[in-house]
C-alpha positions, 0 to 999 in steps of 0.5 A: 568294949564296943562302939563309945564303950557304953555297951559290951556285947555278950550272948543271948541269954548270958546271966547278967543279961537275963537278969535285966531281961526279967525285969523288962515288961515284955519278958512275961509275954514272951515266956508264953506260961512257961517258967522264966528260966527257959530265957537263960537259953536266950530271949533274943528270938529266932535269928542273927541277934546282937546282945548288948549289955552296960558294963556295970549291967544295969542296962540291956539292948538286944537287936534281932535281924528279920529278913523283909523288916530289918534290925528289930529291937527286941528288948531295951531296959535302962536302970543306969544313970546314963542317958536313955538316948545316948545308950540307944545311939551307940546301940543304933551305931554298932547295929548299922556297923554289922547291918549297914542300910538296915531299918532299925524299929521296935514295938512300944506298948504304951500301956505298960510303960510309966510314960506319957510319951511312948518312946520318947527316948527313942525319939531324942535318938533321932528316931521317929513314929511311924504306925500302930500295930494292929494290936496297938503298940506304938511302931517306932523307926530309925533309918541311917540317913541321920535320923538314927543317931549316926555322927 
């Protein structure tokens, strides 16, 4: 167990992962038409990643480290009960803990989501809006200096 004990943290492409994974609105994007079990081999991207999965596995956090950017998050599902914040607290916690002084960020894309707050639980984890994409998802940032959920 790591950080509060919310996350385990498992390889890329662990089946328990995967299965989440699957269920993630940017998994058929990344698949590029190809059969979805190419992800079994991992979905976390070119890299140094994090792979963070619940306990139970009804929750999936991945982090990727781009060298200029900082710690993207690539992937966060929640089908737990647990709040969606503290899950990405811990997660912004154990990033910082391998990547100290690191920009953590993501890409949100509002369309795809049921929300009508884009990232909002990434908001009450302290993080904030900071741009749209040229292809207009939402660009989301969490920095250490107590914006990111750190004690």
């Amino acid at each position: 167990m790591l950080g509060l004990g919310l996350w385990i943290e498992v390889k890329d492409g662990d089946p328990r992962a995967v299965g989440i994974y699957r269920r993630h609105y940017s998994a058929k994007n990344k698949n590029h038409g190809l059969p979805i079990d190419y992800c079994r081999y991992g979905f976390s991207g070119k890299g140094e990643s994090m792979v963070l999965l619940a306990e139970n596995c009804n929750a999936l956090f991945c982090w990727r480290k781009v060298e200029g950017e900082g710690i993207q998050c690539t992937v966060f599902r929640n089908e737990s009960d647990l709040l969606s914040s503290d899950l990405i607290k811990e997660a912004d916690n154990l990033a910082f803990s391998r990547w100290p002084e690191k920009r953590h960020y993501t890409y949100v894309n509002a369309g795809k989501i049921k929300s009508s707050n884009p990232g909002y639980c990434f908001i009450k984890a302290g993080w904030h809006r900071c741009g749209l994409t040229q292809k207009g998802l939402v660009i989301l940032e969490g920095l250490r200096d107590g914006s990111a959920g750190s004690p």
